[in-house]
N, C-alpha and C positions, 0 to 999 in steps of 0.2 A: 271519434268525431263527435264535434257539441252537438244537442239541439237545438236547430233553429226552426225559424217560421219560416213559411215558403214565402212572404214576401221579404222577409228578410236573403231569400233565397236569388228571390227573384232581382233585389239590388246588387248582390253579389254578380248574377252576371254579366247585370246591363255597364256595371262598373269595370269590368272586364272586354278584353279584346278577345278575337279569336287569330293563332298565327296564321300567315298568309303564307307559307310554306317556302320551299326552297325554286328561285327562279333557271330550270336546266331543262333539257332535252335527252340527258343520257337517262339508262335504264341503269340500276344496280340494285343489289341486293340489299344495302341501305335505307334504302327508300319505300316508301310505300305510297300507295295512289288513293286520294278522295274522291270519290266522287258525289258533288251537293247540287238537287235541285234547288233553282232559282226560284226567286219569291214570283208568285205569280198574283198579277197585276190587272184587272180585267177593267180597263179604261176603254169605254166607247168614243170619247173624242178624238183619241191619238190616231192620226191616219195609218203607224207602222201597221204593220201585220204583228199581229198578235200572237206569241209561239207559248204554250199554255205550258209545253214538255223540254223546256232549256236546260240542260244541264252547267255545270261547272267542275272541272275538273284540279285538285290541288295537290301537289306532292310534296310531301313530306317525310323527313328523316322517320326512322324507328322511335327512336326516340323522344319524339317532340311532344312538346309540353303541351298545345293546343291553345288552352287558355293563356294570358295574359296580364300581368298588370300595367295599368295605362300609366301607372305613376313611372313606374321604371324603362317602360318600353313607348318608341315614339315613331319608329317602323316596324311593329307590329311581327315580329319576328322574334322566334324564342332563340335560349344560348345555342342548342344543338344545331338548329337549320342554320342560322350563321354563320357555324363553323364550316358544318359541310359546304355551304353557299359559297364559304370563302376559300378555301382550301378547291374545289371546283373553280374557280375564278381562274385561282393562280396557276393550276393544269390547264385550263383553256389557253389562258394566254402562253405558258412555255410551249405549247404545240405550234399557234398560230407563227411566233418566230420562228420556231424551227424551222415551219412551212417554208417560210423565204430564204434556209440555206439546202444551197444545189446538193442532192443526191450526191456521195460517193459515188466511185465507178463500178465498185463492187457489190454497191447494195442490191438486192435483188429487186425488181422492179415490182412483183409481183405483191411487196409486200412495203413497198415502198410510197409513201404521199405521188400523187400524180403532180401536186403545182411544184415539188422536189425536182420531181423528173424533169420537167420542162424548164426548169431553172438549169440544172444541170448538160441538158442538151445545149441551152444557150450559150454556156458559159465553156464548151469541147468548141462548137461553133466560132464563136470570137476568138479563140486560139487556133483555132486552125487554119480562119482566116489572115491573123500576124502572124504565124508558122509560113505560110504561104507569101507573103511580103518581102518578111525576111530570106528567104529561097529567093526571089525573085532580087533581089537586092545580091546576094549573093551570086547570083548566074551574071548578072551584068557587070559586078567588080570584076569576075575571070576574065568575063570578054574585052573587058577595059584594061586591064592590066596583065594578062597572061602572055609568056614570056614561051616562044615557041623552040624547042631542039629539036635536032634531026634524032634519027633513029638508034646512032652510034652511040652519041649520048646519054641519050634514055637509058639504056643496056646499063651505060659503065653506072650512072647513077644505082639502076635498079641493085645491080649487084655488088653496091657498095652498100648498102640500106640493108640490103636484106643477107648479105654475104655470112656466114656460122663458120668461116674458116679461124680456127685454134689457133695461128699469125696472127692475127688482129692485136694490137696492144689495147690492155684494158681502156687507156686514154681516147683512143681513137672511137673505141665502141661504146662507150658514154658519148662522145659527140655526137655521135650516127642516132644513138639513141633520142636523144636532147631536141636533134633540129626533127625526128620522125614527132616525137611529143608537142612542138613548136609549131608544125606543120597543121595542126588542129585543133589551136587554140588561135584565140584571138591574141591579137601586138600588146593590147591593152594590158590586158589580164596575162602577161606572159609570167612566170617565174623563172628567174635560169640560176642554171647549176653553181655553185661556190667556184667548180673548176671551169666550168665554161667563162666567168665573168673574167677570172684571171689569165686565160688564155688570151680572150680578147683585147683586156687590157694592156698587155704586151704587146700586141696586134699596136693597138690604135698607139700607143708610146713610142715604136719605131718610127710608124710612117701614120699619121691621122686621115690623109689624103687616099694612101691606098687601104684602110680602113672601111672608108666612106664608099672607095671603089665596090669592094669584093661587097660591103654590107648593099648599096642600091643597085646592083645587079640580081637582088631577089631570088638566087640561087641556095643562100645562107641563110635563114634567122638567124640574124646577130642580134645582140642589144644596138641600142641606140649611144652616142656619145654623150648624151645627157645622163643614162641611166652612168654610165664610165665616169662621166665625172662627182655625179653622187658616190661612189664606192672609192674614186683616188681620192677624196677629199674628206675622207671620214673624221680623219686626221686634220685639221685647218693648218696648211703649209705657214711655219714663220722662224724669222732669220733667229740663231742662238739655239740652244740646249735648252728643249723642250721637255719637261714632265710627263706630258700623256708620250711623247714618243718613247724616253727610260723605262715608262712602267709597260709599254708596248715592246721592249725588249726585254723585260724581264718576263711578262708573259711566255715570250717565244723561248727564253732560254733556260725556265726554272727546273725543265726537267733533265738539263745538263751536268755529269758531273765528271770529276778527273781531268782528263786530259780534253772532255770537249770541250770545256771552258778556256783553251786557249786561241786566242783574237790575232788579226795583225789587223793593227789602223792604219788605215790609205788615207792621203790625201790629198785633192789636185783642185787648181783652177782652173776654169773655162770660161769661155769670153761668150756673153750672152748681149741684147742686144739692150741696148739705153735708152729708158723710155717709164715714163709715170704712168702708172697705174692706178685707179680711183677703189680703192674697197670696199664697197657697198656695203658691206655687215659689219666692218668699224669705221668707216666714213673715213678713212685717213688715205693719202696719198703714199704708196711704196713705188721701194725701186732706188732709192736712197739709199748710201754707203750706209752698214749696220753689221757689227759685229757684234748684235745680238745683247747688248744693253748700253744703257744711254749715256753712262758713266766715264763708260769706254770708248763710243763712241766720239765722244768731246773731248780725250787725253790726247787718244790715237789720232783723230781725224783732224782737231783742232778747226779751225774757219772751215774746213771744205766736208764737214758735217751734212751739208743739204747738196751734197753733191751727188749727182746722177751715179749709180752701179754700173760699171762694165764688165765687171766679173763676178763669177759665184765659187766661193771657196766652199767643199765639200769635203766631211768627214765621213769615209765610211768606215763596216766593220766585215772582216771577211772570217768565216772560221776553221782553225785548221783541221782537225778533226772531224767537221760537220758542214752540213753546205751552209751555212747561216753565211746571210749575204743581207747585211742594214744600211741603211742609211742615216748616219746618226744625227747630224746636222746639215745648216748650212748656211755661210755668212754672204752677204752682199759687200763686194770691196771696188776698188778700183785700179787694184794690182795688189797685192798682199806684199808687206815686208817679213823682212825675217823677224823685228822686233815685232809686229804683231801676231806671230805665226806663233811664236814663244809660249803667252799664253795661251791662247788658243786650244794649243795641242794639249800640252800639262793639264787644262781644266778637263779635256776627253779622256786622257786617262784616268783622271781621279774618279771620273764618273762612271766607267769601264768597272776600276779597281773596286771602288768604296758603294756604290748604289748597285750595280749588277754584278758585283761578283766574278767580270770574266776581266783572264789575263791577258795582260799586253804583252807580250814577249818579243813582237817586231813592229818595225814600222815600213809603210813604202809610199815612196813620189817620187815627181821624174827630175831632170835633170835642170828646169828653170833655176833661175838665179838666184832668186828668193830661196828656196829651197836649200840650193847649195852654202851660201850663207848661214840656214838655220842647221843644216846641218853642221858646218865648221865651228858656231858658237858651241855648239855639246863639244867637240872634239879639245877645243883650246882650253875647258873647263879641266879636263881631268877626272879622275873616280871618284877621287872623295869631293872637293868641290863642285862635282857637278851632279852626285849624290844627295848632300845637302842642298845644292839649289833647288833640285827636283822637289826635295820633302817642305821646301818652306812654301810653294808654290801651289804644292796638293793642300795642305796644312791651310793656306791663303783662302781658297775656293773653299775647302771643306767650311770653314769658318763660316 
C-alpha cells in the first residue's frame, strides 16, 4: 500500500459510498448482520423525543465489499449483495407462485404451504359439487326414460349377460360383451366393434324400419343409422367400374392362390324406383340412365340419355372355393338389351382377368329376355369366332 496523508485519506472516503446491504428477511449462513449506531443529534427545538441509543441494523453477504465507488455504483450496493439480492428475488417469487397452485392429494399436509392446502380443499370442493349435479342429472334421465320388465325378463337378460356356458358361440359372446361395455359408457363417446357395426349393418339393409324398432326400444345399444351410413359409404356409390372398388378387391383377394381365385360373375336387373336425386357433394342430379361413361351413354341411349332409371343392372362376384361374395358394379338402365349387356360383361371380365388376377370360369342370370338373347349371340358365334370376339373386346377396354 502507498503513502498517503490522512487528508488525502480523509477524501478518499468522503468520495466513497458505504453498501446498503442486501434487502431480505431470511437467516443463512451467507450473510452476516451489522449492527451501526445512529448519528446522534441533540437538537432542543425539534418537539420528537429524542432517542440518544438508536441503533441500525444492516445485513450483508460474507462477502461484501462495504466501500464503494460513486463513479461506478448509483444504488449503492456492491457486485456480491446484488447477486445474492437477486438470486433471493427470484426464489421468493417461484415460491409465492407455487403458493397459488393447490396442494396434491398426496402431499402431506404437515409439510405442506397452508394457502396450498386451502387452494386445494377448494378445488375437491367444486368437483364434488359438479360430481354431485351430474348424479343428480343422471337419477332424473333413469326416471325419465327407464324402461320397466317384469321379473321373468330380468332373469333371462341376467343370465344371458352373465351366462359362462362353453355353447355360447364366440360371436354371440362379443355381443353380450359389446352392449355390457355400452351399458356404461356414454351414446356420445361410444366406440363399437368392427363386428358389431357389420352385424348391424346387415340388420338395417334388410329392414331399416325394424332397425329403428329393435335400436328405440332401449333394450340394445345399437349404433345409430347415421353412424351406418358413415361406414356403408366409405366407398362413394357410383354407376360404372370403379377403381377404389378393384383395388378394394384386390385387397380382399391378394392373399388368394390356386384354385381360390376362381369367380362366377352374376348378373341381374331389378326394378328400383324413378326419381332424381340432388348430390350434395357433387351438386349434380342422378338417377339418370348411365352405363357408367358418357361415351356410351350417348351410342347406346342416343336422345333418351336424360332419361329417368328404372332399373339397376348389377355385377356381382361369387367365389368358388372361398366365401368371397362382391359387388363389383352397377349400371342405371331402363331395361338393359342384349347389345348393351355385350360389353358390359366382356369389360367385367377383363377387369376380373387383367387387374385382379381371379378367374371367370362361369357365368349366372335368370331367364329375362335380355339375357336370353345375350346368351344365344355367344352360341351363334361359335369357338373360334366368338373366341376372337372376346379377345378383340378385352384388347378394346384393356386399351
Amino acid at each position: 500500500m502507498r503513502n498517503i496523508t490522512i487528508s488525502q485519506f480523509i477524501n478518499i472516503l468522503e468520495n466513497n459510498h458505504i453498501c446498503r446491504g442486501v434487502k431480505t428477511n431470511e437467516i443463512s449462513s451467507l450473510l452476516i448482520i451489522h449492527v451501526l449506531q445512529n448519528k446522534f443529534e441533540n437538537d432542543t427545538d425539534d418537539e420528537k423525543p429524542v432517542v440518544p441509543y438508536s441503533i441500525k441494523i444492516i445485513i450483508r453477504t460474507i462477502g461484501c465489499h462495504i466501500f464503494l465507488d460513486s463513479e461506478h455504483n448509483n444504488d449503492n450496493i456492491c457486485i456480491e449483495c446484488r447477486a445474492y439480492e437477486t438470486k433471493s428475488t427470484k426464489i421468493q417469487t417461484a415460491s409465492s407462485k407455487k403458493s397459488l397452485i393447490p396442494a396434491k392429494l398426496c402431499a402431506p399436509i404437515s409439510k405442506s404451504d397452508p394457502k396450498r392446502v386451502i387452494l386445494a380443499l377448494k378445488r375437491e370442493r367444486l368437483k364434488c359439487a359438479q360430481l354431485e349435479k351430474e348424479l343428480e342429472k343422471m337419477r332424473s334421465q333413469i326416471l325419465k326414460l327407464n324402461v320397466e320388465i317384469d321379473n321373468n325378463l330380468n332373469k333371462d337378460m341376467m343370465n344371458i349377460l352373465h351366462n359362462s356356458n362353453k355353447k355360447i358361440t364366440p360371436f354371440m359372446n362379443l355381443f353380450w360383451q359389446q352392449q355390457k361395455k355400452m351399458f356404461n359408457c356414454s351414446q356420445s363417446g361410444a366406440r363399437y366393434h368392427p363386428m358389431l357395426i357389420r352385424y348391424c349393418l346387415s340388420l338395417a339393409l334388410k329392414s331399416p324400419s325394424a332397425y329403428d324398432e329393435i335400436r328405440d326400444c332401449n333394450i340394445l345399444v345399437l349404433p345409430s343409422r347415421r353412424t351406418l351410413r358413415d361406414y356403408k359409404k366409405f366407398i362413394k356409390p357410383d354407376t360404372g367400374y370403379r377403381n377404389l372398388v378393384i383395388e378394394e378387391l384386390n385387397t380382399l383377394t391378394k392373399d388368394h392362390f390356386d384354385v381360390e381365385r376362381y369367380v362366377v360373375l352374376l348378373f341381374d336387373e331389378m326394378k328400383i324406383n324413378s326419381n332424381l336425386v340432388f348430390d350434395k357433394h357433387t351438386e349434380e342430379l342422378v338417377h339418370y340412365l348411365d352405363l357408367g361413361d358418357p361415351d356410351v351413354n350417348f351410342a347406346r341411349f342416343e336422345k333418351y340419355v336424360n332419361t329417368l332409371a328404372s332399373h339397376a343392372l348389377v355385377f356381382f362376384i361369387r367365389g368358388l372355393a372361398t366365401t368371397l361374395k362382391f359387388n363389383l358394379a352397377y349400371f342405371a338402365t331402363d331395361g338393359i338389351t342384349a347389345i348393351q349387356l355385350v360389353p358390359l360383361f366382356w369389360k367385367a371380365v377383363m377387369i376380373l382377368e387383367h387387374r385382379c388376377n381371379l378367374w371367370v370360369i362361369a357365368t349366372t342370370f335368370d331367364g329375362a329376355s335380355p339375357n336370353l338373347r345375350f346368351y344365344r349371340f355367344h352360341d351363334e358365334l361359335g369357338g373360334d369366332e366368338l373366341h376372337e370376339y372376346c379377345n378383340k373386346t378385352i384388347n378394346l377396354f384393356a386399351t
